[in-house]
SEZAZA-149720 format. One record per residue: x, y, z of N, C-alpha, C in turn. Coordinates in steps of 0.001 Angstrom, whole numbers, plus 500000, padded with zeros to 6 digits. Layout:
N
XYZXYZXYZ...
***
This chain:
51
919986036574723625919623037146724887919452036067725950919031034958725780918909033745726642920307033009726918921389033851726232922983033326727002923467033851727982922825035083727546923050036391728942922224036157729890921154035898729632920115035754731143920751034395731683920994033347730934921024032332731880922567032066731730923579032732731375925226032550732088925492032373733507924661033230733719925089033768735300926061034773735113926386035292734089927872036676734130927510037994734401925751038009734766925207039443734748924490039395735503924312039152736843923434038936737559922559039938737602922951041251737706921943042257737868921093042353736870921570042380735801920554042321734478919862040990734225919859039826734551919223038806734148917862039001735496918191039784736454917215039890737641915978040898736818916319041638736458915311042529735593914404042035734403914506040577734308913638039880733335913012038872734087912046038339733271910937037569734200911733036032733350911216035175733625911983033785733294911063032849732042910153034164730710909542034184729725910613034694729032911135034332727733911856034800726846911481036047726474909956036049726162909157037614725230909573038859726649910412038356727310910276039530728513911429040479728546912651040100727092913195040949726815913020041776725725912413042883726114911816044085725320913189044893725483912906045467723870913752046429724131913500047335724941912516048229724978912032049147725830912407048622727629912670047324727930913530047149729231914776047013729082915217047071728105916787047394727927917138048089727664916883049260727232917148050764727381916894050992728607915380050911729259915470051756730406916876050963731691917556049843731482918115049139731824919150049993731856919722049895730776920640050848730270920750052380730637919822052979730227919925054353730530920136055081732030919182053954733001918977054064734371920975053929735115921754052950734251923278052633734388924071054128733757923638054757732812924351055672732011924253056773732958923259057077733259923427058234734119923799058351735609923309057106736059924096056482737511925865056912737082925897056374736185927723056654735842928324058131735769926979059249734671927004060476734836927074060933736187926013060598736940926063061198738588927214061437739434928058059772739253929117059942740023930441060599739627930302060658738073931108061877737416930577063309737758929798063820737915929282065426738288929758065235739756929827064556740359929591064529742035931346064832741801931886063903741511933556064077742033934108064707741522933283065637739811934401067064739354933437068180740200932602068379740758932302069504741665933067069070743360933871068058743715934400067892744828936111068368744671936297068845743520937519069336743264937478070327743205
***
């Protein structure tokens, strides 16, 4: 997890951790995750009800 935070290849996700290793919980990587999954759902419902 400390290749990903400090690559630089993910900026958005390495912003969501504090710069303590113990600060990747899973429980912030799901909600990480899940908060992206349905953002993705949204814009799928939005553009098959625009057809």
């Amino acid at each position: 997890m400390d290749e990903i935070r400090t690559s630089g290849a993910y900026p958005v996700l390495s912003t969501r951790f504090g710069t303590d290793p113990l600060d990747l919980e899973p429980g912030i990587l799901f909600e990480f995750g899940l908060e992206h999954v349905l953002g993705g759902v949204l814009v799928l419902t939005e553009r098959s009800a625009t057809l």
